[in-house]
C-alpha positions, 0 to 999 in steps of 0.5 A: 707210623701206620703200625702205631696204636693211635694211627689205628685209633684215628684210621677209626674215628676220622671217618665218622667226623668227616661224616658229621662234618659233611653232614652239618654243613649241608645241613646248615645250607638247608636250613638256610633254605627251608628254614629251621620249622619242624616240618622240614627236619626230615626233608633236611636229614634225607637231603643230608644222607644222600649228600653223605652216601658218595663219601662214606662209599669212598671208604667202604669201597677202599676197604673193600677193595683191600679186604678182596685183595688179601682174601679174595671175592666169595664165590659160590661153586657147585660141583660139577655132577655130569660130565656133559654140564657145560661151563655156561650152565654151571655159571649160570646155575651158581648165579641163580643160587647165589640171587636166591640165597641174597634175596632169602637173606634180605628177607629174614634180615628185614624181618629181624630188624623189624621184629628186633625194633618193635621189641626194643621200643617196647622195652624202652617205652616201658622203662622211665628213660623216655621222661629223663631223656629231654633231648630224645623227645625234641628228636621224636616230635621233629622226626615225625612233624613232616610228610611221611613220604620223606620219613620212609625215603630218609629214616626208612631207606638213605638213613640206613644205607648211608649209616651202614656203610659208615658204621658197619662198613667202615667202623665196625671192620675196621675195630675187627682188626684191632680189637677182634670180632665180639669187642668190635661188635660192642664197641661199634654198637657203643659209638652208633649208639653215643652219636645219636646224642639222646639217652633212649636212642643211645640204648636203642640204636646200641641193641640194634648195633650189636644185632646189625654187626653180628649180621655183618659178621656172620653173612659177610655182608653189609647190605644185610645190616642195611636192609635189618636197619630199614625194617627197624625204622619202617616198623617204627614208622608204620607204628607211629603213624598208624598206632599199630601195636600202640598197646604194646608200650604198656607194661601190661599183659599184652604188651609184655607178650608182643615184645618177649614175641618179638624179641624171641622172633628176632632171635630165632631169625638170627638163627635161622641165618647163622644156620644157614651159613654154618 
């Protein structure tokens, strides 16, 4: 039974239906609370995502747990250059290297996403998907109707987290092994994409997806997809409330070359980490 094509298929979806079933419950129970006004849509969605962390972390930690079995935990060694270098220095050595690589990583990551974001919303905002799409433009104007503080700790910090660990964490290795690694990474970005239910967040969250699996893929790691996540929803954040690089939603000069710099930006950042992991 557990070998079959459709246990597999299911093994993929039921994680994300227990995270949408978890997720409007507790939503449905804040609404009862602070009511249905706009200006707590954010409050809801943050409250929500921290409520769906513990179950989503249940499947990534089993998944975890089985990938460390079968391939073992990465380590990072250093050859031994002295005879005399004792065994505590060289763990200690491996520890500092190891932060140091995690927290570059963590940087060019946030970068990518941030530089990625902006590119991507410039492009969308230049097409005409924001005017067909009704229902992106009820999700815009709830998203940003509250506090800002609740914006930056829901969309900028719980969302992704809980997101990544679903998506990337759990689906998209989860897709590796039946389908192989670039169709996983197309069809977790497909269906990250689709449950966003709007047309220009479909777009947008697909183009992300691809890049936040890709990183996956390449650093093995499922914080870095997390922390390209949250530079992407900061950004969008911090350029709706301040109307910093609001010009370059135009199709105009200026706004046709901050976004081929940004996307030319998250593409080199890209590199740079493939690079450095080559």
């Amino acid at each position: 039974m557990k070998t079959t094509g459709a246990y597999k298929v299911w093994n993929i979806v039921y994680p994300v239906g227990i995270y949408y079933v978890v997720s409007s419950l507790v939503y449905f129970a804040l609404e009862l609370f602070f009511g249905t006004a706009y200006e707590s849509y954010m409050l809801r969605q943050m409250i929500c995502a921290a409520a769906t962390i513990p179950f989503v972390w249940s499947f990534y930690r089993q998944d975890k747990a089985i990938e460390e079995t079968v391939y073992g935990k990465r380590r990072i060694v250093l050859k031994r250059h002295t005879a005399e270098e004792k065994p505590a220095d060289m763990e200690s050595a491996a520890e500092t290297v190891s932060f140091v690589m995690a927290a570059a990583g963590g940087i060019l990551a946030l970068a990518a996403g941030a530089a990625l974001g902006v590119g991507v919303n410039n492009l969308i905002a230049m097409t005409p998907l924001i005017r067909m799409s009704a229902g992106f433009s009820e999700a815009n104007q709830a998203f940003f109707a509250g506090e800002i503080l609740f914006e930056l700790l829901g969309s900028g910090l719980l969302i992704p987290i809980a997101e990544e660990l679903l998506y990337r964490g759990v689906v998209y290795k989860r897709l590796r092994l039946l389908v192989g690694v670039w169709p996983a990474i197309v069809l977790s970005a497909v269906i990250f994409g689709a449950m966003h239910f709007n047309l220009v967040q479909f777009f947008y969250a697909g183009i992300l997806g691809i890049m936040l699996a890709f990183l996956v893929e390449r650093t093995g790691y499922v914080y870095t997809a997390a922390l390209a996540h949250v530079g992407a929803n900061v950004a969008a954040i911090v350029r709706q409330e301040t109307g910093w690089l609001s010009f370059a939603y135009e199709p105009t000069a200026a706004g046709i070359g901050v976004t081929a710099l940004c996307l030319v930006l998250a593409c080199a950042v890209l590199w740079r980490m493939c690079k450095s992991k080559s």
